[in-house]
C-alpha positions as CSV (number, residue, x, y, z in Angstrom):
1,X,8.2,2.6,-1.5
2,X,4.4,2.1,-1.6
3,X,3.5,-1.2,-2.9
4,X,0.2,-2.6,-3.6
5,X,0.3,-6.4,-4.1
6,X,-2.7,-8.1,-5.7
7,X,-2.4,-11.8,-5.8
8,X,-5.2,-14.2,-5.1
9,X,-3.2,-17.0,-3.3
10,X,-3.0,-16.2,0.4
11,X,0.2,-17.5,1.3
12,X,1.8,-16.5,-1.6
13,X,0.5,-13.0,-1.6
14,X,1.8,-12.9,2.8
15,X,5.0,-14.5,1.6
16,X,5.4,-11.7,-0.7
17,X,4.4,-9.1,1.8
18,X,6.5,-10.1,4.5
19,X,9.6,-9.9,2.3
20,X,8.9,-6.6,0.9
21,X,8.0,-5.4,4.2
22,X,11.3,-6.8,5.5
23,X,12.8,-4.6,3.2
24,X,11.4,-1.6,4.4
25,X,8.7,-0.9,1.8
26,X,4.7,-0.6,2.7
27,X,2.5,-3.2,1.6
28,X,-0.9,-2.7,0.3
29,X,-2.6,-6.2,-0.4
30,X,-5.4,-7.4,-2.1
31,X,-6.4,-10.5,-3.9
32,X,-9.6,-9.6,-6.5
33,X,-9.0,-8.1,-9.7
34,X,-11.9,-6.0,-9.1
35,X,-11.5,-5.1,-6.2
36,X,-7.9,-4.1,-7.3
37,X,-8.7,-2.2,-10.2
38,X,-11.2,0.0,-8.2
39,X,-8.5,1.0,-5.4
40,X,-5.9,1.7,-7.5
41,X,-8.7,3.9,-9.3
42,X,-8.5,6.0,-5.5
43,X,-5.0,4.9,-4.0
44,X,-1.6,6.2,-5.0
45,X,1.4,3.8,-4.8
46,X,5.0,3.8,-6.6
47,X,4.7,0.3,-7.5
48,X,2.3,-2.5,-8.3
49,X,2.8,-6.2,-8.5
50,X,0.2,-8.0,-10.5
51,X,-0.7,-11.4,-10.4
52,X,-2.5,-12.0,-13.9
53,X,-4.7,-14.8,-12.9
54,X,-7.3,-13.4,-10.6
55,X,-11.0,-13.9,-10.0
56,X,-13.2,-11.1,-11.0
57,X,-10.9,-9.2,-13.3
58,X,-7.6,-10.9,-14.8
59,X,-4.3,-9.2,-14.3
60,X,-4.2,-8.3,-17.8
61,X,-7.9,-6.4,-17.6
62,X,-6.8,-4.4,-14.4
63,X,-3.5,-3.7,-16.2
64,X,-5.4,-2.5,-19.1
65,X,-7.4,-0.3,-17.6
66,X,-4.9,1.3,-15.6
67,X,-3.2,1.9,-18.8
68,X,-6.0,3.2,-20.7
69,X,-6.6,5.5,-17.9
70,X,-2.7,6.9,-18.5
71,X,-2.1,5.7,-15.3
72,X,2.1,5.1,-16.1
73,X,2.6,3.5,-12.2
74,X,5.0,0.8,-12.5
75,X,3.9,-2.8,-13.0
76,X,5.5,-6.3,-12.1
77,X,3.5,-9.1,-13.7
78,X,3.2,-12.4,-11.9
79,X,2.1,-15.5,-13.6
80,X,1.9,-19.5,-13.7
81,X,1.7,-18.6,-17.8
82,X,5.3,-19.4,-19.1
83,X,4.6,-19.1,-22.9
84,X,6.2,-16.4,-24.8
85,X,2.7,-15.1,-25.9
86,X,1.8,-14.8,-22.9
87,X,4.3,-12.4,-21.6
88,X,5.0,-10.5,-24.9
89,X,0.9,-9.8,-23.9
90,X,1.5,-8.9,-21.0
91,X,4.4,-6.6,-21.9
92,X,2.5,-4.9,-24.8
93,X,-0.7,-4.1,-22.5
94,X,2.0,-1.8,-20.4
95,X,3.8,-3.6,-18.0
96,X,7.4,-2.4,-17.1
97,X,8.6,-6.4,-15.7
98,X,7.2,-9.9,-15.2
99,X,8.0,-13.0,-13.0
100,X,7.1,-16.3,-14.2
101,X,5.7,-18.7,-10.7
102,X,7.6,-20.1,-8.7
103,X,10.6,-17.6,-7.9
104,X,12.6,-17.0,-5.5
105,X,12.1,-14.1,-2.9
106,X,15.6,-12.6,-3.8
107,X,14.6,-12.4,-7.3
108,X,11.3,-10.9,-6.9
109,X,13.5,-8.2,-4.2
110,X,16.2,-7.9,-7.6
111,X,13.8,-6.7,-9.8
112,X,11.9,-4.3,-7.1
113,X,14.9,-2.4,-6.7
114,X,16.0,-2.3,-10.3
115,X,12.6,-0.9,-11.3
116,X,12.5,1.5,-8.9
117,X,16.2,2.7,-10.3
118,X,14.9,2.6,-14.4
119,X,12.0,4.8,-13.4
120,X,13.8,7.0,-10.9
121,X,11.2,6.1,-8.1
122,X,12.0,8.1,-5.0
123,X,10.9,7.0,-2.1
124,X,8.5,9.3,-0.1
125,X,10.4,9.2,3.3
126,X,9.6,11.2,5.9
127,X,6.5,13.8,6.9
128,X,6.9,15.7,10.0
129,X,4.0,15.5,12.2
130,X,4.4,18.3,14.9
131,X,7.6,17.2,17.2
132,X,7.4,13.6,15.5
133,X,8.0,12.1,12.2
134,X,6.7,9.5,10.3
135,X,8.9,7.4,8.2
136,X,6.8,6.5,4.9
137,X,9.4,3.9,3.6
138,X,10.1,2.1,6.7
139,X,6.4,2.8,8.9
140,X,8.4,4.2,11.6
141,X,7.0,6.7,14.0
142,X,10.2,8.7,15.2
143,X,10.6,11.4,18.2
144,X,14.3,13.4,17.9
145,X,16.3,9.6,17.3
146,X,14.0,7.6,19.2
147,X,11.4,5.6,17.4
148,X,8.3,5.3,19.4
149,X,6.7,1.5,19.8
150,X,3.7,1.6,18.1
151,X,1.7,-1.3,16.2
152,X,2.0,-1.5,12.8
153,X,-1.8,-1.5,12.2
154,X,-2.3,1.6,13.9
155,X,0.7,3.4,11.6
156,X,-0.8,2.0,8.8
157,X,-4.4,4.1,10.4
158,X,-1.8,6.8,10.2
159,X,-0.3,6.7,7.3
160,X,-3.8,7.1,5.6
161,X,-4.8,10.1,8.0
162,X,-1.3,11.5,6.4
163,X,-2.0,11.5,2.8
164,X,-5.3,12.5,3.1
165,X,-3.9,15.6,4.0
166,X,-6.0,17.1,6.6
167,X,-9.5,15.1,4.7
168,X,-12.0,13.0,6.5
169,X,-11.3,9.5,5.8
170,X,-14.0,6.7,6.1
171,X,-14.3,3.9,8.6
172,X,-13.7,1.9,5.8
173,X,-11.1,3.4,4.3
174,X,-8.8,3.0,6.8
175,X,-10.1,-0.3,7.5
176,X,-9.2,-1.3,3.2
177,X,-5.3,0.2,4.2
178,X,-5.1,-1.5,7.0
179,X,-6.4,-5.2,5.8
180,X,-7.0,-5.0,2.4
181,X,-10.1,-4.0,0.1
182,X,-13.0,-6.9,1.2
183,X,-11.7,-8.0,4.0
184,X,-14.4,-9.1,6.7
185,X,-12.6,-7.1,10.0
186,X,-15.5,-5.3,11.5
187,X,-14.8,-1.5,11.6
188,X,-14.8,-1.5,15.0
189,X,-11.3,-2.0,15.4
190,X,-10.4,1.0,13.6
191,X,-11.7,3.0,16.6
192,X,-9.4,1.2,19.0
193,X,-6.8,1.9,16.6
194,X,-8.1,5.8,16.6
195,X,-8.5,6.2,20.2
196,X,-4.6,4.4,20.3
197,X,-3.2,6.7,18.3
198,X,-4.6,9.6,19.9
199,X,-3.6,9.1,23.3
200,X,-0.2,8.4,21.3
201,X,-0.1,11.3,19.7
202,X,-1.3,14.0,21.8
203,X,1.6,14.8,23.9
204,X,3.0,15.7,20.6
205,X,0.7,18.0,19.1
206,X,-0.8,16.4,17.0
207,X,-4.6,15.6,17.0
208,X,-7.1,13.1,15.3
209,X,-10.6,14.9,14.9
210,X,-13.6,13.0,14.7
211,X,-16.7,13.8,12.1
212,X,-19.1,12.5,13.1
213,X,-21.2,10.1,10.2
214,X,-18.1,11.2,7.9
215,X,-14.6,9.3,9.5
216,X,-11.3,11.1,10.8
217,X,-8.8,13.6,10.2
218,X,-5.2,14.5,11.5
219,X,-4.3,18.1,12.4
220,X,-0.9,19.5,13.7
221,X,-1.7,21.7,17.0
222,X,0.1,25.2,16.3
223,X,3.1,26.0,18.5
């Protein structure tokens, strides 16, 4: 699955990540409630895991909003709140689960997984790209049964290039997917990343075009 974390404390919010990535899910993180509630305004995902004290927006606002905008994505709320009132508000703005801090990992994995099952979430597996295919669930690049060795940042670059289905996608854009919305990274390395995958991907038949002012887009070569 797609998973966009939003959580404001950093090692919580990488402890988190790692795990879920362990488990073969991609991780979108983020740690602003604004800055939340504006990419999941753009961003698809299958899941989202809400921490409901954040700065900017709280958990509950960006939950509400998502809600109001008949957004039904499935929501995990986390919170340091362990009063019933604050969960019963929590589940009668819209979300599906909640956690109460601190967990444990396995937990947190448990309740993944059975959400995914009571809302019948199927994973988005596999796209073929020419003679490769990307595994969506797992960020694999795969060639016949060999998976190819390539960074995760630059199949997260990809991944985006992917779903934008033959688009133009920003600078920035990829530079939010591959580090989060507001991080500092200067968008420089998203052309090393671009000229990477390109040299990766040519062989294959598959191309990355460059528009100029605009940003990137991914095009299967006809055989």
């Amino acid at each position: 699955m797609r998973i966009v974390l939003v959580e404001d404390n950093q090692s919580l919010r990488r402890g988190i990540a790692y795990r879920l990535e362990d488990d073969g899910h991609t991780v979108d993180s983020l740690e602003n409630g604004e800055d939340a509630d504006l990419f999941l305004r753009h961003e698809n995902c299958d899941l989202i895991i809400l921490d409901i004290n954040l700065p900017g927006m709280s958990g509950l606002e960006v939950l509400a909003s998502l809600r109001r905008r008949n957004d039904p994505r499935a929501v995990i709320l986390l919170t340091a709140r362990s009063s019933t009132q604050d969960r019963v508000a929590g589940l009668d703005t819209g979300a599906d689960d909640y956690l109460v801090k601190p967990f444990e990992m396995d937990e947190l994995a448990a309740r993944v997984r059975a959400l995914a099952r009571r809302r019948d979430i199927v994973p988005r597996r596999t796209v073929a790209l020419g003679a490769l295919e990307l595994d969506l669930e797992a960020l694999q690049l795969k060639t016949g049964e060999d998976t190819l060795d390539v960074p995760r940042q630059e199949l997260k670059v990809l991944t985006a290039l992917v779903n934008a289905k033959g688009a133009a996608v920003s600078k920035s854009r990829l530079l939010d997917q591959v580090y989060g919305v507001g991080s500092e990274t200067n968008e420089s390395v998203i052309e090393v990343y671009i000229s990477r995958l390109r040299k990766r991907l040519r062989p294959h038949g598959v191309s990355i075009r460059v528009h100029r002012g605009i940003g990137y887009s991914l095009t299967v070569d006809e055989a």
